[in-house]
Structures are given as structure tokens and as C-alpha cells.
C-alpha positions in Angstrom: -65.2 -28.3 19.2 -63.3 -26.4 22.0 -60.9 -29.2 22.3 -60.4 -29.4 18.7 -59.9 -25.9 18.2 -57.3 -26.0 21.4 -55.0 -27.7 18.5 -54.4 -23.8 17.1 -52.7 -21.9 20.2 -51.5 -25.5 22.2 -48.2 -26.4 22.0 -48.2 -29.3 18.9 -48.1 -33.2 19.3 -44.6 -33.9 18.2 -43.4 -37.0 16.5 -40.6 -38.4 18.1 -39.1 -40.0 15.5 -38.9 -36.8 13.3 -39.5 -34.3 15.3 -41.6 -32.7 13.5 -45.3 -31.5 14.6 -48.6 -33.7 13.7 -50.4 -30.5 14.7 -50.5 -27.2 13.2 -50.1 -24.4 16.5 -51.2 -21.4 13.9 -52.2 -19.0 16.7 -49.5 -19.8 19.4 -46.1 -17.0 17.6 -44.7 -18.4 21.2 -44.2 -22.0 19.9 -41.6 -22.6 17.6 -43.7 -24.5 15.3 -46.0 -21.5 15.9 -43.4 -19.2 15.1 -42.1 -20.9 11.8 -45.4 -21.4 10.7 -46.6 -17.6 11.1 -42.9 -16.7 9.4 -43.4 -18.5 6.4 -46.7 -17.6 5.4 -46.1 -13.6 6.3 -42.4 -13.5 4.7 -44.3 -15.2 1.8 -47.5 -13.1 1.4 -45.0 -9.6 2.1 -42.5 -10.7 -0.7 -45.9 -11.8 -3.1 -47.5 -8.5 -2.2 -44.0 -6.7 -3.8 -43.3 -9.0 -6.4 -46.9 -7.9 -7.7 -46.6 -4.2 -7.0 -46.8 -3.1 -10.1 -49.9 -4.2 -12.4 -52.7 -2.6 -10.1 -50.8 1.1 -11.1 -49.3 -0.5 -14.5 -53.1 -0.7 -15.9 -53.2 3.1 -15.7 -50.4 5.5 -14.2 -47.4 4.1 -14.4 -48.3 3.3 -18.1 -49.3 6.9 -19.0 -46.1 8.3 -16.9 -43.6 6.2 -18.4 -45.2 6.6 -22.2 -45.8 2.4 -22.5 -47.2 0.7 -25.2 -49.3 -2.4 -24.2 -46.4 -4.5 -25.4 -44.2 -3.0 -23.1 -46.6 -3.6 -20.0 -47.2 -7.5 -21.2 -42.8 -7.6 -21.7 -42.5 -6.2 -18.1 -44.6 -9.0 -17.0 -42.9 -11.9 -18.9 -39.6 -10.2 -17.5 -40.6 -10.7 -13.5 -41.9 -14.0 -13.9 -38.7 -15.1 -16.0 -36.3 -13.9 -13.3 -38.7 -15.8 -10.6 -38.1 -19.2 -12.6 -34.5 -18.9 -12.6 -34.6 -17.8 -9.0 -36.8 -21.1 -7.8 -34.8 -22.9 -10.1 -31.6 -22.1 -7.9 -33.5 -21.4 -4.2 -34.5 -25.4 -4.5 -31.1 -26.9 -3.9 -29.9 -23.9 -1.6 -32.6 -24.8 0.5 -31.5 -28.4 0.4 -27.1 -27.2 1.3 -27.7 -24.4 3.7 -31.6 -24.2 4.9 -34.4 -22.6 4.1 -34.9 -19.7 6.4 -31.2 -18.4 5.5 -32.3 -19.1 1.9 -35.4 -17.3 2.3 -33.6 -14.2 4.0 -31.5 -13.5 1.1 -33.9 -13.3 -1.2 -36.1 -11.2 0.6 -32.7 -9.1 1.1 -32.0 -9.5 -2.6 -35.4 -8.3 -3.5 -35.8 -5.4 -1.4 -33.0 -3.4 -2.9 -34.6 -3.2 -6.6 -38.0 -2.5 -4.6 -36.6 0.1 -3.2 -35.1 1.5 -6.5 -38.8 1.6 -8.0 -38.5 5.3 -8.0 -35.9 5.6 -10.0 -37.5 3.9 -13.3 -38.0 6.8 -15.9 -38.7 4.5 -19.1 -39.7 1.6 -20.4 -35.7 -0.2 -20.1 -35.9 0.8 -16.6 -39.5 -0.7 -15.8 -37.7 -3.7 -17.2 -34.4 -4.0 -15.8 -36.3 -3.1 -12.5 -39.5 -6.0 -13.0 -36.8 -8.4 -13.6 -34.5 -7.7 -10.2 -38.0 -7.6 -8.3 -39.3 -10.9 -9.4 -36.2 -12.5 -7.2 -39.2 -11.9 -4.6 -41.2 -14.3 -6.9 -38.5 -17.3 -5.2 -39.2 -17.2 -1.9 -41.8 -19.5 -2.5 -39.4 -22.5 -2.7 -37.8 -22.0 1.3 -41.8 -20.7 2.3 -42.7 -24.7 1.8 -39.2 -26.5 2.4 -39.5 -24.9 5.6 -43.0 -25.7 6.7 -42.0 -28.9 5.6 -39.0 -29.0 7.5 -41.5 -28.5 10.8 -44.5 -30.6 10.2 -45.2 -34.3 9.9 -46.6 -36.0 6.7 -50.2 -36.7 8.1 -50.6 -32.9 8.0 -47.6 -31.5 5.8 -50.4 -31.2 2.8 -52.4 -28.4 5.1 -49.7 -26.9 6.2 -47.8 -26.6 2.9 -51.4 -25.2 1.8 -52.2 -22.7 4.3 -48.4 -20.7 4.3 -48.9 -20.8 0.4 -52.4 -19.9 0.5 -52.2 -16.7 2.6 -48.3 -16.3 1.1 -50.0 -16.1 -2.4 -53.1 -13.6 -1.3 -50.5 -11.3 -1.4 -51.0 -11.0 -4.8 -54.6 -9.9 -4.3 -54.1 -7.4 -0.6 -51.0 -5.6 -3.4 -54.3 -4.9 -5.5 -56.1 -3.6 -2.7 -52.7 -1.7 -1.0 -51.2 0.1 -3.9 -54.3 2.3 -5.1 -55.1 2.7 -1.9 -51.5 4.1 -0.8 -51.0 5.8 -3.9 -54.6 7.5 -4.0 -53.7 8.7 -0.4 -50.4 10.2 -1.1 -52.3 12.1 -4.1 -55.2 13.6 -2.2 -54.1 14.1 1.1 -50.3 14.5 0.5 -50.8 16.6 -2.8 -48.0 14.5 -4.8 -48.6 14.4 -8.7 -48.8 11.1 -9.9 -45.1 11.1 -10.7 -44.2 11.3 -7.3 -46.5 9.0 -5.9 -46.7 6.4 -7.7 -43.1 6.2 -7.1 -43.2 6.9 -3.0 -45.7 4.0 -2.6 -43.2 1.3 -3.2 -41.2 2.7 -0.1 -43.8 0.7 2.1 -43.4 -2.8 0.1 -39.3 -1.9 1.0 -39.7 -1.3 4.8 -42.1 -4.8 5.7 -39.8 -7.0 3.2 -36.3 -5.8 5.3 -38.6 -5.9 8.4 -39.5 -9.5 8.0 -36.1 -10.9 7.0 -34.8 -9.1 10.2 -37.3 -10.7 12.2 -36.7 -14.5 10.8 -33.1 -14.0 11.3 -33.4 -13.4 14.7 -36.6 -15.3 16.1 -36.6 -18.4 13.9 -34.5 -22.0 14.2 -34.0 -23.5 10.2 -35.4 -27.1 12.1 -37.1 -28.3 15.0 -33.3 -29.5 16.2 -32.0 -26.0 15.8 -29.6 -25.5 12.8 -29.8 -27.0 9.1 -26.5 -28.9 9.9 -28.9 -30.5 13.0 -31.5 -31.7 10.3 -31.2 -35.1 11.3 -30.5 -35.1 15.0 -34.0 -36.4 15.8 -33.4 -39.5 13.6 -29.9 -39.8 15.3 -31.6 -39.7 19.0 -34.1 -42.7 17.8 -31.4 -44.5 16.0 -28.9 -44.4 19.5 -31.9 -44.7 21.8 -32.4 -48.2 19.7 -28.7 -49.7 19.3 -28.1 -48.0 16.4 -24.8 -47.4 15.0 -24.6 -43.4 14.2 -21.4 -42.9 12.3 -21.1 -38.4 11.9 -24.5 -35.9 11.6 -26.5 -36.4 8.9 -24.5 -39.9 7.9 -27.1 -43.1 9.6 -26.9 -46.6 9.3 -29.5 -48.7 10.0 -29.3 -52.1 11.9 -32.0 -54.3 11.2 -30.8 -56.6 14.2 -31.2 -53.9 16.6 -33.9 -53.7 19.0 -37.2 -51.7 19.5 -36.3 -49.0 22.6 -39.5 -47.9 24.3 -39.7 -43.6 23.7 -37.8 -40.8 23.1 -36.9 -37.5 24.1 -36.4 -34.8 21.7 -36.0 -31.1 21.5 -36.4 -28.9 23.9 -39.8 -28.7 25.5 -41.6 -27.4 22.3 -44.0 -30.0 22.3 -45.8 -32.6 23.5 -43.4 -36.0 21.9 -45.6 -39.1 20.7 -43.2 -42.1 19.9 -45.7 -43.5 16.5 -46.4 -47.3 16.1 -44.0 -49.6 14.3 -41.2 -47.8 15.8 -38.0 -49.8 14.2 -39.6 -49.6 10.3 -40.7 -45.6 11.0 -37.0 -44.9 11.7 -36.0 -46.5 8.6 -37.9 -44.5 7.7 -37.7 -41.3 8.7 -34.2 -42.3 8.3 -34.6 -42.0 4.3 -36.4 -38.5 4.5 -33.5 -36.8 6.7 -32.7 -33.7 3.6 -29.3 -34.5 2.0 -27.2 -32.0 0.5 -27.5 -32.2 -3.2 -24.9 -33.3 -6.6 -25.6 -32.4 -10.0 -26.3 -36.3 -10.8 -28.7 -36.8 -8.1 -30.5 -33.1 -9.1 -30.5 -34.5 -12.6 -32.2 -37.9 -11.6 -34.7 -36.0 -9.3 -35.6 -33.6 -11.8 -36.5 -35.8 -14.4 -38.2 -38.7 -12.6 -41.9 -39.7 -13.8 -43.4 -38.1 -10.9 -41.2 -35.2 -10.4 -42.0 -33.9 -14.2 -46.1 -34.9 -13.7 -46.2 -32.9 -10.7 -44.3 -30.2 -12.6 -46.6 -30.2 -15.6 -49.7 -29.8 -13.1 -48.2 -26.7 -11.7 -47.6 -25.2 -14.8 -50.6 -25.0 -15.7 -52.8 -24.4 -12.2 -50.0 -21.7 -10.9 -48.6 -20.7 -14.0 -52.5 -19.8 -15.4 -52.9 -17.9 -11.8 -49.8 -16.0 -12.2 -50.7 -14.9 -15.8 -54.4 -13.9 -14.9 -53.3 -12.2 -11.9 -51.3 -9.7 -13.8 -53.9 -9.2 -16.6 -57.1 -9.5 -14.7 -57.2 -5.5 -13.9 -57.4 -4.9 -17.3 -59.7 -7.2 -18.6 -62.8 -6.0 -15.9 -61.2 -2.5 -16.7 -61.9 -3.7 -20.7 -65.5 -5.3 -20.2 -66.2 -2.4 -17.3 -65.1 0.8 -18.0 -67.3 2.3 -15.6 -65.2 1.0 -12.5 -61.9 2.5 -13.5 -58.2 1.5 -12.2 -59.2 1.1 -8.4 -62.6 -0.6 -9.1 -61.2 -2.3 -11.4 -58.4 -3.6 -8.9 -60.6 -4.1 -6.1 -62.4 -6.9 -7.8 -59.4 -8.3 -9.3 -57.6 -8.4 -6.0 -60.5 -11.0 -4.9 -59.2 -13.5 -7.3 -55.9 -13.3 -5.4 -57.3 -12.8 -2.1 -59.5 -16.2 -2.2 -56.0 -18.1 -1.6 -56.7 -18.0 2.0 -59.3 -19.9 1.8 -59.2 -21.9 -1.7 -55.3 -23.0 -1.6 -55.3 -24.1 1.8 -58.7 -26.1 1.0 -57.2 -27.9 -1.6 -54.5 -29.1 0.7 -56.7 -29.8 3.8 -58.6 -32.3 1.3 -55.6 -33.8 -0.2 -54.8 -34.7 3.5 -58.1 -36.0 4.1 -58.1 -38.6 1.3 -54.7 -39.6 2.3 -55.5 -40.2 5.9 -58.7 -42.1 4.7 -57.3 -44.0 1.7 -54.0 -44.3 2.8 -53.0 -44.1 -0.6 -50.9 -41.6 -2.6 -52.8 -42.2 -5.4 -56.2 -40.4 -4.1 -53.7 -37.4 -3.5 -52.8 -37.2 -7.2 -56.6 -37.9 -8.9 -57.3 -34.7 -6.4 -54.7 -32.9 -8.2 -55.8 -33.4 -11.6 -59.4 -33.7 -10.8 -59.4 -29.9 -9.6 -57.1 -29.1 -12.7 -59.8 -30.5 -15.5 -62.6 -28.2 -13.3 -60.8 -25.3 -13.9 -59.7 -25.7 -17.3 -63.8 -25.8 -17.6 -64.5 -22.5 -15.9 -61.6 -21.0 -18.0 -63.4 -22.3 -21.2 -66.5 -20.9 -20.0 -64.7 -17.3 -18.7 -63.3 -16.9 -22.4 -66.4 -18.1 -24.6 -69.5 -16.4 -22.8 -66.7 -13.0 -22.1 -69.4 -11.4 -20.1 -70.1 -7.7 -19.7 -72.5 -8.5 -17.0 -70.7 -8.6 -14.0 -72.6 -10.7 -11.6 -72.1 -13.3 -15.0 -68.3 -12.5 -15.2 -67.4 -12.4 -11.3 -69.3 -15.6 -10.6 -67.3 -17.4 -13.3 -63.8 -16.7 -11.9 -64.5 -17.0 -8.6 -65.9 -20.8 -10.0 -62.2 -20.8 -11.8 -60.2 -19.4 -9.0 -61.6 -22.5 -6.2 -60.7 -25.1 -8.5 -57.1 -23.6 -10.0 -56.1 -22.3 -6.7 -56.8 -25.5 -4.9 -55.3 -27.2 -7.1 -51.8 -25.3 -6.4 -52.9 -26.4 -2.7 -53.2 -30.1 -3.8 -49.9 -29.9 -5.7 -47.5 -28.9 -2.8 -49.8 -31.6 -0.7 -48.3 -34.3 -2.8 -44.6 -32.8 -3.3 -43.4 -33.4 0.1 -44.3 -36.9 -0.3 -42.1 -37.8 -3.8 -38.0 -38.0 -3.2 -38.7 -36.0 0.3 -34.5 -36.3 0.7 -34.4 -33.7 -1.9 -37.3 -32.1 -1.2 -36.1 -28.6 -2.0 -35.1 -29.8 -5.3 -38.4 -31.1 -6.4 -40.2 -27.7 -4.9 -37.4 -25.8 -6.7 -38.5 -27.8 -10.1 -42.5 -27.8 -9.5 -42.3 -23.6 -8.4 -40.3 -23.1 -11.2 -42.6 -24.9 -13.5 -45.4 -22.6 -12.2 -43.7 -19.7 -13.5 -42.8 -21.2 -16.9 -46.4 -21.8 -17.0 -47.1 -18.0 -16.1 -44.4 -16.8 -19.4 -46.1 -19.1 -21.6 -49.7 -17.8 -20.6 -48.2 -14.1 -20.3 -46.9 -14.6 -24.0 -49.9 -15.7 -25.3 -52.2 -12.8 -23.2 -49.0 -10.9 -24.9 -49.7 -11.6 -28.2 -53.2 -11.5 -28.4 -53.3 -7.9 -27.4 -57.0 -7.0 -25.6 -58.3 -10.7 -26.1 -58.5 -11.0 -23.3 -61.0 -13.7 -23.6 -59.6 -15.5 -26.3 -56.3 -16.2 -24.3 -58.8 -17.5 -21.0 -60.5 -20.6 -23.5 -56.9 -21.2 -24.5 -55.2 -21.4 -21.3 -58.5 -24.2 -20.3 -58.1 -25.9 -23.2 -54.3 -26.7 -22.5 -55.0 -27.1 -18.5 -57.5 -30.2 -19.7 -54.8 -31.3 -22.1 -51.8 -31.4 -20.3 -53.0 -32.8 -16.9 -55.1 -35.4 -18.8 -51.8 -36.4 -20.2 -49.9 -37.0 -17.1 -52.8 -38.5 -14.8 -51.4 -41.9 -15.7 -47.5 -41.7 -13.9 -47.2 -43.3 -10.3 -47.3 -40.2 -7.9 -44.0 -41.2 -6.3 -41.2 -43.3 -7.9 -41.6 -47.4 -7.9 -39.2 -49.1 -4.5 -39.3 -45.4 -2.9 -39.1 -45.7 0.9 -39.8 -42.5 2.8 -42.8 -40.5 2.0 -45.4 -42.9 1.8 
């Protein structure tokens, strides 16, 4: 046990070929892969935690300050998640050209500035204008996995890819948690009406967000090499060390008449290197998962291959379904519970968001499992859409029983939130795998997805009003549908040779 927990704050086994680590150093900030790791999954969780400011004091102040009708609040929702599609849509292939640490700076940058403006929202056009500016937070999602990806090998990527998300994403339930708290505090002891406060308390979501993109910018490589224009110098090193002819960075030919060279050096002391088995055919390759700068043609092909638009489809409905329910949830215990008000009411909703740490990363960490011990992609993808048809049953069950007992009603989602949020583990586990040399494309397309998802869900919560319930059997009964529908498409294209 002690040497298998040593795996957490030890420097990481390193594959040569790649350079990129086969362990996960999640304890060990002094490691580089420690480092990354640690970056992605706090710059993640601080820009989650602002991008959802708003609905835990939306519910009650913020509504009753501004004068907003219901219609407004569900708008205001639609609004943040609608920006966050375009802005995944965009972050994918500016991971790809310039990296995604730079990429994930500037929107944290970008972000901060509306945050910061919160205060100066006096109506409903402003809460708007303002939700929509703030869900540029919503993006940083897209560099938060290119870049864990970017640091850790295939055999893992799935748990990595999961954990980062998975305490990324329980932002959205500490913001539930934070905001009340903060803006009780500033009430009470500071004596500021609710007018003030409410406004004041988004001055803390401001200060960590500029803090963290400060800190990434300063402490943090884009790749185990060094820069993004570097990607591929590991490959280059295991292509020369062999014969290989190396033509410019990031431009390889591969000799199949070379010979096998024995090891290979790479970076600079941040791990232990490991040269894997079958060393000529594991730099081909390794070779053909080296990120390539993107064209229109080749973003058009990526995005609508078979397995690009199945695991699209999945995440529309596991993170777009979260994503809706996370902004709603508040309300509905506040609905079926009066008795627990806006911060009871948000303190149990925040544990729907809060159980990412340990349901997202889950669903990874078993997606890896049943690839190491299957070897097969396929296993990867039945998880994926085995979770999804679980869920889509609690959700079923959630809106047809609508409980008012709440041992009854908290039971159920917590059911629903392992098998949806799990399943947003289980998706990422499988997207590093299919066309990895545009991987930020395809997490681009599948993040963006998951935010379509969340407008389509927040339209229908929208028009349904205070069926609450209704909308939660609905949003199951497409989850079964739609996932049931894809389950058949290879999970990566037919002749692809990297990410196997």
C-alpha cells in the first residue's frame, strides 16, 4: 500500500517515447507533472466556482433586488451557457495553434473582468449582458483537459482527464456553499443591505480567477518539452536516437528501415524515463499523436467523424443534464422544501456538484481499468453509455415519484449524480483516444456539446416554469434515447493509428 501510494508525491514514471507521465504525481506541486496537474484542476474548479456565482443568490436576492420574473432568471441561465458553447467551440483549436495553458490564461483573464463588473448590474439587461461575458469562464474546460492530456500517457490519461475535471467541476457545488456564506457574512457582521452585498461578494470570485492565471503564467511549461512549439521534441529525440530522418519541429518522417536504438533521454530530470516495448511501432506511433496545428478542412472532417459526433451526443446529455440541474436544483428543494430557505436550500444542492470529486474521477479511473484489462476501446465506450442509460433511470425516477420527503428526494439524485457525473468522467476517458492529433478540436466539439445539451435542458426547465419534476423524467427519457442511439459507432475512426 505504502509503495503504491508513493506514486502521489514521487516524481512520475515517464515514457520516453512521449514524454509524457504513466503516473499521476498529484501531491508532489514541485514536479512539473505535479505542478500542471494541480493547475488544471484549481484554474478549472476557480473559473467553475465564478461561472456559477450567480444561481445560489439568483433563487432569492438578487431576484427580489433586480425585480426578475422567473423567465428572466431561466434567460440569464440560457445566456451563460450559450456564450460557454461558443467559447469551447473556439478554445478547442486555440489549444491545438498556440497551447493550452496560454489558452486557458486568457480566458480566465477574459472572464475576470465581467466578474468583476457584477456590481454594476442594476436590471434585468444587465444580469444578462453580464451572465453572458461570465460564462467565457464556462471554456476553460477545453485547455483544463488538452493540457492534462498534453502531460500524461494514454494508460492513465482517462484518470487524469477525470480527476482535473472532477474537482474542476465541484466548483459548481463549493460556489453553492461560498456565495451564501460570503454574502450572509458581509450582511451580519459587515452590516451591508442586500444591495451591497450581494454585489461585494463577487470581488472574491475576481481576486482567485486573476490570482491563478498569474500563477500558471509564471510556474507552468504548455508541455513536458517546454513550449507548445516543443510539442513534439520527445518524438524527434526517439526518431534521431533511431536513424530517423527529422526534417523541422513538429514535421517527422518515419523510416521503416531504420533501426531499433536501445533508450532515450528526455527532458530534464522530471522523471524517472521508461523506454515501452515495441519501441520502432510505439514511435510511429507516438509519431501520429504529436498535436498539429489545425485547417478548416481537417476541423470540418474531425468534427463530423462517426466517433467525434457519438461522443458529442453522450456529452450532451450527461454534462449538458448536469449543467441544467445545477442551476435549477436550488429551487426545486427550495419548491418541495420550503422550510430550508435559500442557504439550506443551497447547501444541499451544492452536494450534487460537490460529488465530482469523487463521481467524475470514478468514472474515468474505471474507464482506464477496462482498457488496461480488455485492451480494447470498445469496453471504454459500453462504459460510457452504460452509466448514461443508469442515469437517464434515476432521472425518470427523480421526476415521477417528485418527493417531498427528503431522505426520498436526496437519495435519488445522489443515485443520478454517480451515474451522470461519471459518465462525463468516462467521456473525456475516451476523447483523448479518438483523432488525438487534434485533440483540442474534438474536446472543443464534445465540451461544447455539453453546453448545447445544458440550453436545451435549460429551455425546457424554462418553459415549464416550476415543473420542476416534469422537465427531470424528460431530460431521462432523452439521455436513454439518444445514447441508445449512438452505442453502435466504432469509438475511434476505422485505419486510425495513434490512440489505440
Amino acid at each position: 500500500m505504502a509503495s503504491g501510494l508513493s506514486i502521489l508525491w514521487n516524481a512520475p514514471r515517464v515514457n520516453a517515447v512521449n514524454g509524457k507521465a504513466c503516473t499521476i504525481p498529484a501531491l508532489n506541486p514541485f514536479n512539473v507533472y505535479g505542478r500542471v496537474f494541480f493547475l488544471s484542476w484549481f484554474g478549472f474548479l476557480i473559473a467553475f466556482w465564478s461561472w456559477y456565482a450567480f444561481p445560489p443568490l439568483l433563487t432569492v436576492t438578487i431576484k427580489k433586488d433586480l425585480n426578475l420574473s422567473q423567465a428572466d432568471v431561466a434567460n440569464s441561465n440560457i445566456l451563460s451557457l450559450t456564450s460557454t458553447l461558443i467559447v469551447r467551440l473556439i478554445a478547442g483549436p486555440a489549444c491545438d495553434r498556440f497551447g493550452p495553458r496560454l489558452t486557458f490564461v486568457a480566458l480566465l483573464l477574459a472572464g475576470a473582468v465581467p466578474t468583476a463588473l457584477a456590481g454594476a448590474v442594476t436590471n434585468a439587461n444587465g444580469l444578462l449582458a453580464l451572465r453572458f461575458f461570465v460564462g467565457i469562464l464556462g471554456g476553460t474546460f477545453i485547455p483544463c483537459e488538452v493540457w492534462t492530456t498534453a502531460f500524461f500517457d494514454k494508460e492513465i490519461v482517462g484518470t487524469a482527464n477525470a480527476l482535473t475535471a472532477g474537482f474542476g467541476n465541484a466548483g459548481g457545488g463549493i460556489t453553492y456553499f461560498v456565495m451564501p456564506a460570503i454574502f450572509d457574512s458581509l450582511v451580519r457582521r459587515q452590516n451591508l443591505t442586500a444591495h451591497v452585498a450581494w454585489r461585494v461578494t463577487f470581488i472574491v470570485p475576481f481576486i482567485l480567477i486573476t490570482s491563478t492565471a498569474l500563477l500558471m503564467l509564471l510556474v507552468a511549461p504548455d508541455t513536458p518539452s517546454g513550449k507548445w512549439s516543443e510539442r513534439s521534441r520527445p518524438v524527434e529525440r526517439s526518431l534521431q536516437a533511431r536513424g530517423e530522418v527529422v526534417h523541422e519541429p513538429g514535421s517527422i518522417r518515419l523510416n521503416p528501415e531504420a533501426e531499433k536504438a536501445e533508450g532515450v533521454t528526455i527532458g530534464e530530470g522530471h522523471g524517472k524515463v521508461e523506454t515501452p516495448p515495441g519501441d520502432l511501432e510505439s514511435v510511429g506511433i507516438a509519431k501520429d499523436e504529436v498535436v498539429q496545428s489545425p485547417t478548416g478542412k481537417e476541423y470540418l472532417r474531425v468534427a463530423l467523424s462517426p466517433p467525434t459526433v457519438a461522443l458529442s451526443v453522450a456529452y450532451f446529455c450527461s454534462f449538458g443534464a448536469e449543467l441544467a440541474i445545477n442551476s435549477i436544483l436550488g429551487a426545486y428543494y427550495l419548491t418541495n422544501f420550503k422550510t430550508l430557505g435559500q442557504t439550506g436550500s443551497g447547501n444541499w444542492a451544492a452536494m450534487f456538484g460537490l460529488l465530482n470529486v469523487f463521481f467524475r474521477p470514478a468514472g474515468g479511473i474505471i474507464s482506464d481499468i477496462i482498457f488496461r484489462r480488455t485492451r480494447s476501446l470498445w469496453g471504454k465506450k459500453m462504459w460510457i453509455h452504460g452509466v448514461a442509460v443508469a442515469a437517464g433511470v434515476f432521472l425518470i425516477a427523480i421526476g415521477l415519484v417528485d418527493s417531498h420527503k427528503q431522505s426520498t428526494m436526496f437519495g435519488l439524485v445522489a443515485g443520478m449524480a454517480f451515474f451522470m457525473e461519471a459518465g462525463n468522467g468516462a467521456n473525456f476517458s475516451l476523447v483523448p483516444h479518438v483523432h488525438p492529433h487534434a485533440n483540442g478540436i474534438v474536446s472543443g466539439i464534445c465540451g461544447a456539446a455539453g453546453n448545447l445539451g445544458g440550453i436545451v435542458f435549460a429551455i425546457i426547465f424554462r418553459y415549464n416554469g416550476t415543473q420542476y419534476a416534469r422537465v427531470m423524467w424528460i431530460t431521462g427519457a432523452m439521455t436513454i434515447a439518444l445514447n441508445l442511439a449512438v452505442a453502435w459507432i466504432r469509438p475511434v475512426p476505422r485505419g486510425q493509428i495513434g490512440g489505440r
